[in-house]
C-alpha positions in Angstrom: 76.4 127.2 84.3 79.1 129.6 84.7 80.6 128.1 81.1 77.2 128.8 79.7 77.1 132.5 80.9 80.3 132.9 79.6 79.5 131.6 76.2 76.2 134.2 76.1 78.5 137.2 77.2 80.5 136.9 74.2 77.8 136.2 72.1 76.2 139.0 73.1 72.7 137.2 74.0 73.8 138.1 77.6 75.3 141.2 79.1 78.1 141.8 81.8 75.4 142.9 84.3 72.8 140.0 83.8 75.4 137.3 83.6 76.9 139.2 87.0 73.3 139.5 88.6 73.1 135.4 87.5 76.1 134.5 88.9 75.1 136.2 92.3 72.6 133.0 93.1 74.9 130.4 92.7 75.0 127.8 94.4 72.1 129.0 96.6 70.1 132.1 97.3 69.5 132.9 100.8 65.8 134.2 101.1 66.5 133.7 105.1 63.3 131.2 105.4 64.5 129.4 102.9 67.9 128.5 101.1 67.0 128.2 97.2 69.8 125.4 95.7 70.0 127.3 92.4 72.6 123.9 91.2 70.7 121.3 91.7 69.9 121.5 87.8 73.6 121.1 87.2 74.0 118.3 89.1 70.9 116.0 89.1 69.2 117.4 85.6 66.3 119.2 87.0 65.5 122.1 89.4 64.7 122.3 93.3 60.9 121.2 93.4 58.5 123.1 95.8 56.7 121.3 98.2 54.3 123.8 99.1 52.2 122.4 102.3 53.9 123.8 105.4 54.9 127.2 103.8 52.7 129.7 103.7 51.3 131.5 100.2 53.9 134.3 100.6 57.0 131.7 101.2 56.1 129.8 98.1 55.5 132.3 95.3 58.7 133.9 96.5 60.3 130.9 95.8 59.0 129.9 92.8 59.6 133.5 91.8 63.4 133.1 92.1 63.6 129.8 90.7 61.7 131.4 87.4 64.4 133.7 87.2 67.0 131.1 85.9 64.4 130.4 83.0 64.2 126.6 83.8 61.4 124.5 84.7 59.3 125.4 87.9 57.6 122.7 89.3 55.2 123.2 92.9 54.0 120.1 94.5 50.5 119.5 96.6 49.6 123.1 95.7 46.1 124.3 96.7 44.3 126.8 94.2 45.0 129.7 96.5 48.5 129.2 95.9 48.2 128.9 92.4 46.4 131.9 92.1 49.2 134.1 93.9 51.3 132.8 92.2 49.5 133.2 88.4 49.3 136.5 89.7 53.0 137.1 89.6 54.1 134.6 86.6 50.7 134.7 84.3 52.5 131.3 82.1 52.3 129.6 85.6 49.7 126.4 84.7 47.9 124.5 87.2 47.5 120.8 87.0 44.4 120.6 89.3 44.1 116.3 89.6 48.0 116.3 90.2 47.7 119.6 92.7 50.9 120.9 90.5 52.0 124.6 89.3 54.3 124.3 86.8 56.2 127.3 84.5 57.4 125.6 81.7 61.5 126.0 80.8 62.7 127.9 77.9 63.5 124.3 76.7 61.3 121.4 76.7 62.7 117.9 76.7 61.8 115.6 73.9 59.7 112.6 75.5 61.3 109.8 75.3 61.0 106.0 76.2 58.4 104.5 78.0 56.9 105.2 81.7 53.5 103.4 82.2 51.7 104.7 85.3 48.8 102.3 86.4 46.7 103.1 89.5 44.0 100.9 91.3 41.3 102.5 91.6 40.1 106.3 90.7 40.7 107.7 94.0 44.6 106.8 93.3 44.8 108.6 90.4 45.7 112.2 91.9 48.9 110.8 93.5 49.4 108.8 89.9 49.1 112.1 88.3 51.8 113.7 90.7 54.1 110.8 89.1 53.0 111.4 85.5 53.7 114.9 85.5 56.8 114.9 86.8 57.7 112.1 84.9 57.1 114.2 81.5 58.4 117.5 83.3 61.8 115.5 83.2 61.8 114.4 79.6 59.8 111.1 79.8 56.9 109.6 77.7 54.1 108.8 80.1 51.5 106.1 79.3 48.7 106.3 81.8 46.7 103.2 82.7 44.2 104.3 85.5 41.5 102.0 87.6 42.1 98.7 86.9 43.0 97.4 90.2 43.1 93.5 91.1 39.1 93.7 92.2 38.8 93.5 88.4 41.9 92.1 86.6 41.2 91.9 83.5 40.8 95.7 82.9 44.9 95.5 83.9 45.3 91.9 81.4 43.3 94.3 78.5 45.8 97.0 78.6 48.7 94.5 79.1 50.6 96.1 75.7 51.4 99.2 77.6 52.7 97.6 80.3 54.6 95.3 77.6 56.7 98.4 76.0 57.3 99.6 79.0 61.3 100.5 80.4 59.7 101.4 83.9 56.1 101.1 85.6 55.1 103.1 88.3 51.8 100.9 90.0 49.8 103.3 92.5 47.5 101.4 94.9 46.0 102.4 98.4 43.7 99.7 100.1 45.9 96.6 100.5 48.3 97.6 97.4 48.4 94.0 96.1 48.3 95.9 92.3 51.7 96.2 92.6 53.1 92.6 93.2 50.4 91.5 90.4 52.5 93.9 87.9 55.5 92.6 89.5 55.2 89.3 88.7 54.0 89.6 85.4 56.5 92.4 84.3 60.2 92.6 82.9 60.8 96.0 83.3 61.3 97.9 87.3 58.3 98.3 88.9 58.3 101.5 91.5 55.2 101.0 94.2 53.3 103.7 95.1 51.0 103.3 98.3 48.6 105.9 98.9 46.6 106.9 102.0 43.6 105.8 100.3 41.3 103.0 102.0 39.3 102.5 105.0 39.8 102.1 108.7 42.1 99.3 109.3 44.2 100.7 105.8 45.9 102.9 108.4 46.6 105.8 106.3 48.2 104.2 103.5 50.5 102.3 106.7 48.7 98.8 105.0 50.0 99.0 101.1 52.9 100.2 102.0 53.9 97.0 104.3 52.2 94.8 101.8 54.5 96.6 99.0 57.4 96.2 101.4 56.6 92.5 101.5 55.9 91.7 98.1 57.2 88.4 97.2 57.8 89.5 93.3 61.1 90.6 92.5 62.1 93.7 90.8 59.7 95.8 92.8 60.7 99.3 94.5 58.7 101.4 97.5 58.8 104.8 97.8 56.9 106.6 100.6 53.1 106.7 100.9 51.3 108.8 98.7 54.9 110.2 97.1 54.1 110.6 93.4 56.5 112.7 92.9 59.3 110.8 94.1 58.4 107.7 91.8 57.7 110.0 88.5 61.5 111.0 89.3 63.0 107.8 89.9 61.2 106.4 86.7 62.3 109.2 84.6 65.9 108.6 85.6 65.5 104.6 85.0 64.1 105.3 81.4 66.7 108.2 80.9 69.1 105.6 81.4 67.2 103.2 79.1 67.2 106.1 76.5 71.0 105.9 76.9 71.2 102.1 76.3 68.9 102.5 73.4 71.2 105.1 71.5 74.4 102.6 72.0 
């Protein structure tokens, strides 16, 4: 960063006093609720992500407001409408991803999408926590396929669309109810496979407590579990699996 302020200055894109008023949120900005990590970009490729429940409306679009200084991507996670709208209010090129529950500003730069993530859900009611995964799958620079509802209660909507899954260099399977989707895909795939359980299902699904144990268990190999119902942190994991495949690819 401080290289790239540097090079602006005497290119004259940038002046004394902007690349000064920059340089005074590095590393971090202390708002006093919160501590903004302003190099987190530098060092893992993308931005500090909001996760907005917990904070109130007022904490998060002054957040997202300093973190759309810098010009990079903003990304808000499991956003209600009333916090998009406060914050639309402030940043009019915020956009709201209503199924994924995401406000994003878009970076100066946009990554080219590259590779291959598939994203396959169970069943329709998975597909919000699948979207969470998508979009910040693409936000970091991957291709996304999306495969949605075709959970094992009907296979062969999954064995149909089995050419996605083919080309794949990652595949992120979302399932709540008793997640066997994901060992299916595991045992039929080459590529990782990052399980998703969601709190979706009835009473004895516990919350999302019964995918995740029967992810945990799964007998296929090459499978990964995040945390119930974290799209999020599978679309980032993916995108850094296929970023690496990108890398292989180029050699």
């Amino acid at each position: 960063m401080l290289q790239e302020l540097l090079a602006a200055v005497r290119e004259g894109s940038l002046s004394v006093d902007q690349a000064l008023e920059r340089l005074q949120v590095l590393p971090y900005e202390n708002l006093g609720f919160a501590r903004i990590d302003h190099h987190r970009h530098l060092r893992r490729g993308f931005p500090e992500v909001i996760f907005c429940p917990g904070k109130t409306v007022e904490q998060v679009t002054a957040i997202f407001g300093r973190l759309a200084k810098t010009g990079g991507t903003v990304l808000a996670t499991r956003a209600e409408p009333e916090v998009f709208e406060a914050v639309r209010a402030m940043h009019p090129e915020a956009e709201y991803y209503r199924e994924a529950r995401a406000v994003v500003i878009h970076g100066e730069e946009k990554p080219e999408p590259a590779g291959c993530i598939a994203i396959v859900s169970a069943g329709t009611a998975d597909q919000p926590v699948a979207e969470e995964a998508a979009l910040t799958a693409e936000l970091v620079g991957g291709r996304v396929e999306r495969l949605y509802d075709v959970g094992v209660a009907g296979i062969h909507r999954l064995f149909d669309n089995w050419d996605i899954l083919k080309n794949a260099r990652v595949i992120v399977v979302v399932a709540g109810m008793e997640g066997a989707l994901a060992s299916v895909v595991g045992g039929l795939a080459t590529c990782p496979v990052i399980a998703v359980p969601t709190s979706v299902g009835y009473g004895a699904h516990f919350n999302g407590l019964a995918p995740l144990l029967t992810m945990l268990n799964s007998c296929a190999t090459g499978v990964a579990v995040v945390n119930i119902d974290n799209g999020y942190g599978a679309g980032y994991i993916a995108a850094l699996i296929n970023r690496v495949g990108e890398g292989a690819a180029d050699k």
